[in-house]
C-alpha angles and dihedrals in degrees: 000000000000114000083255100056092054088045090059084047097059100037091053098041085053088054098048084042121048121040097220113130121264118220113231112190141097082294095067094030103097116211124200106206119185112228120215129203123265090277092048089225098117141050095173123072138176088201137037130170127192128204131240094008084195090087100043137077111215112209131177095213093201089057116022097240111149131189103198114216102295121213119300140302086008121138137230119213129184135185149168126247129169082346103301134097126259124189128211129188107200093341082306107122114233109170136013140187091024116151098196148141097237115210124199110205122190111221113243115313089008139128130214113237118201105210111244097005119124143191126183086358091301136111103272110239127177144214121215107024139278131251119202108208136176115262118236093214094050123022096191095060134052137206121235093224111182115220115205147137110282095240088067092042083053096056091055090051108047106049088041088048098039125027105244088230087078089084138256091284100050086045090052092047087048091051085051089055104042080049094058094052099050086050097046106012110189092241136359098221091175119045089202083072150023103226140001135234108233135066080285091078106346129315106266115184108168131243095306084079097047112134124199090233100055093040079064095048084053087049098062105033089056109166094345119143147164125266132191121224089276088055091253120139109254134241086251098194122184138177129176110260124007093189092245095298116074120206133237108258090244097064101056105028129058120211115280091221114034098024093234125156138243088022131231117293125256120198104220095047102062124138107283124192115210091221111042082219086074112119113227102259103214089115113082088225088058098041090057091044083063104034104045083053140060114234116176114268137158091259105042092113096073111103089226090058094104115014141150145208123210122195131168118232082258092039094058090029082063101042088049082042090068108017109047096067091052095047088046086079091067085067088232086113133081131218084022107235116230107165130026085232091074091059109075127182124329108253097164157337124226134175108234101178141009136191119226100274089054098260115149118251097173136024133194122220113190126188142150095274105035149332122260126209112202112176130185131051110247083058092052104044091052091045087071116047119178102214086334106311116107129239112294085225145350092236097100145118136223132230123168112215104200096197120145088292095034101220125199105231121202110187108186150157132230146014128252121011095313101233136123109005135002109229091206094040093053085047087063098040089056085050094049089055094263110154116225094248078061098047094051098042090055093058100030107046115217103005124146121216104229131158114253117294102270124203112224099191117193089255107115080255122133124208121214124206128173127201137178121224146201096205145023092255118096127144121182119226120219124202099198102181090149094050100237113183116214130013129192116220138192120197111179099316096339129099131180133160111234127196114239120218122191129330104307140040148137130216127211103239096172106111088061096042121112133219100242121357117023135178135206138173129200123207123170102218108177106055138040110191099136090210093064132081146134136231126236149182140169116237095218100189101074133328113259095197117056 
């Protein structure tokens, strides 16, 4: 039996053994997040070094075998050979044809350090530990995926996605957010890992970023999350500056499984103006009404809230030249380009669809030997680079200047798709006295703030939670498929025992709802069939039922 089966044993047995309360919170959600090189170009390795041995335990997990911090200042490098791990202490090799995983533990208080690996300019160092496994793609590489709490996962996200200066409420509803997508990502592109730590998932840079106020945001918003109107977390997506008019989901996004666009519609992520007076911007004469001004939004101190691209014919002719057969592999353009011969010469460039914010959904490319669709806004923003940085944003419109030199003009808004919440908006909304709760419900409709989905099992266990709240008024939902009868329940210092009917039911929980922290325990108290539960939250933005 391998060292991690008997670990699932035992901690199993101790939980159908012994009464005492388990904690469910970000504390207690673990959280595998793939780290990339400096570059962030690669999750696979052959070699990996970490720094000051003395304060790390080396395991291989398949066999048990275990190196206890050696003396200081010593390194540990592994590497990969013929698929299978080796271990060296100070060049010296130490052991050999190990399959691992291979997992890295910081003694008590400590941080693991990568050698050579930095974030922000600083050595990367990690809480948790970090477990070296063998890729699937690729079995002569592995990924150096980090294990940790999600509430530490959480301090090297928020500061790294939101500067800390936007104020305690935008960095709570970015911890919301961040929450939410750890919770839910969009897709799992490696199967090693969750998430990974770059603008591909959510920037993700250790405990040497950690900031005090953000630390605080994660603090009181403690195991809250999103959920959608079927009490599922949402997709809370998320990108820096939406140019004062946020987008539907389906317009910018395909689906991660099938590749469709525009992707299916979710009901919480629609196109949202920041001022109601804004005309929808699906017309190009209204889109370049909007997007040649500058009308107060919640976003509009970004410095990418207004910007603009020039190109000459040659210029663009050049860029399409070298971009549009590599972004043909994504399928978004049709015909795919496969050779620069098949493009011809640009004729042209006109807008075909726009969502309602005015982002471009799909583009026409006209030239002497064919025309050229190219859809979604990722594609077309990367189709056209200015000195080889691709478009802020795909909300822009297009004028042609034919002066003596005639010059291709994009005037645009924003930074990132565009969809779910506006890091900068949120960030003047915070600074205009906006709450979280407020923030998050103007960029995601119809969401409910409710602390993380929690499993009560028929096991004389009881299950803690703890929550923070803006107002008295607090109900617990209960999801009963098993049909338990009576459930005892703590808020703060009070306990009842409350009959259950059906499968569903929420309790109103607000005389006993604080203003700030609160705590609450769950034990199922009529029935002991270990096979049974039910499932709970507490909907923490006004109580439905009084």
């Amino acid at each position: 039996m391998s060292i991690f089966k008997k670990i699932k044993l035992l901690i199993f047995f101790i939980i159908l053994t012994f009464s005492e309360p388990m904690y469910a919170g970000d504390s207690n959600i673990p959280v595998r997040v793939g780290i990339s090189d400096t570059a962030f170009h690669s999750y696979l390795f052959d070699n990996v070094e970490f720094n000051n041995a003395k304060n790390i335990d080396v395991m291989d997990a398949q066999t048990g075998y275990l190196i206890k911090g050696t003396e200081e200042n010593s390194t540990v490098k592994i590497t990969m050979e013929n698929g299978l791990f080796r271990i060296y202490i100070n060049e010296n090799l130490v052991a050999r044809n190990l399959t691992g995983p291979i997992l890295i533990t910081p003694q008590e208080n400590e941080l693991v350090s990568i050698s050579g690996l930095k974030r922000k300019g600083k050595q990367a160092s990690y809480r948790g530990y970090i477990e070296l496994t063998k890729s699937e793609k690729n079995p002569e590489k592995f990924a150096i995926v980090n294990v940790l709490s999600l509430k530490n996962y959480l301090k090297g996200v928020v500061p790294n996605e939101m500067p800390v200066r936007f104020g305690l409420e935008a960095l709570k509803a970015q911890t919301v957010a961040a929450r939410n997508y750890a919770v839910t990502p969009r897709v799992k592109a490696y199967k090693e890992f969750d998430v990974c730590d770059s603008v591909a998932c959510q920037v993700y840079f250790g405990a040497n970023t950690e900031e005090t106020l953000a630390n605080k945001a994660i603090e009181q918003t403690d195991s809250i999350i999103a959920l959608d109107d079927m009490n599922k977390p949402i997709l809370a997506l998320y990108s820096s500056t939406a140019g004062g008019y946020t987008e539907s989901y389906e317009n910018a996004f395909s689906d991660p499984n099938t590749k469709a666009f525009p992707s299916n519609h979710l009901t919480y992520m629609i196109a949202t103006p920041d001022n109601i007076e804004f005309p929808d911007l699906s017309s190009d004469e209204e889109a370049e009404k909007f997007y040649t001004s500058r009308p107060e939004a919640f976003d509009d101190q970004s410095p990418y809230y207004r910007w603009s691209k020039e190109w000459t014919v040659d210029e663009l002719q050049e860029v399409l030249n070298s971009l549009l057969i590599s972004q043909s592999k994504t399928g978004f353009i049709t015909p795919a380009v496969t050779d620069k011969s098949e493009i011809g010469n640009i004729k042209s460039l006109k807008v075909l669809e726009r969502g309602k914010s005015g982002k471009i959904i799909k583009l026409g490319l006209y030239t002497d030997k064919n025309t050229f669709i190219i859809e979604k806004e990722l594609v077309i923003r990367r189709c056209f680079p200015k000195n080889g940085i691709s478009l802020p944003s795909a909300n822009f419109v297009i004028s042609y200047i034919d002066a003596e030199t005639p010059v291709y003009k994009f005037s645009g808004g924003g930074f990132g798709h565009g969809v779910g919440l506006s890091q900068w908006g949120a960030g003047k909304m915070s600074s205009l006295g906006y709450r979280y709760d407020e923030i998050l419900k103007h960029y995601y409709h119809g969401i409910k703030l409710a602390t993380i989905p929690v499993n009560v099992l028929c096991n004389n266990k009881t299950i803690e939670t703890s929550f923070y709240s803006n107002t008295n008024d607090a109900y617990i939902h209960i999801d009963n498929i098993d049909k338990i009868r009576e459930l005892k329940i703590t808020v703060n210092e009070s306990s009842f025992t409350t009959k259950l009917n059906g499968e569903n039911q929420d309790i109103n929980i607000s005389e006993y709802i604080n203003k700030g922290e609160n705590k609450i325990s769950y034990l199922i108290t009529d029935n002991f069939d270990f096979a049974k539960k039910i499932s709970a939250f507490v909907v923490i933005d006004g109580a439905e039922n009084e």
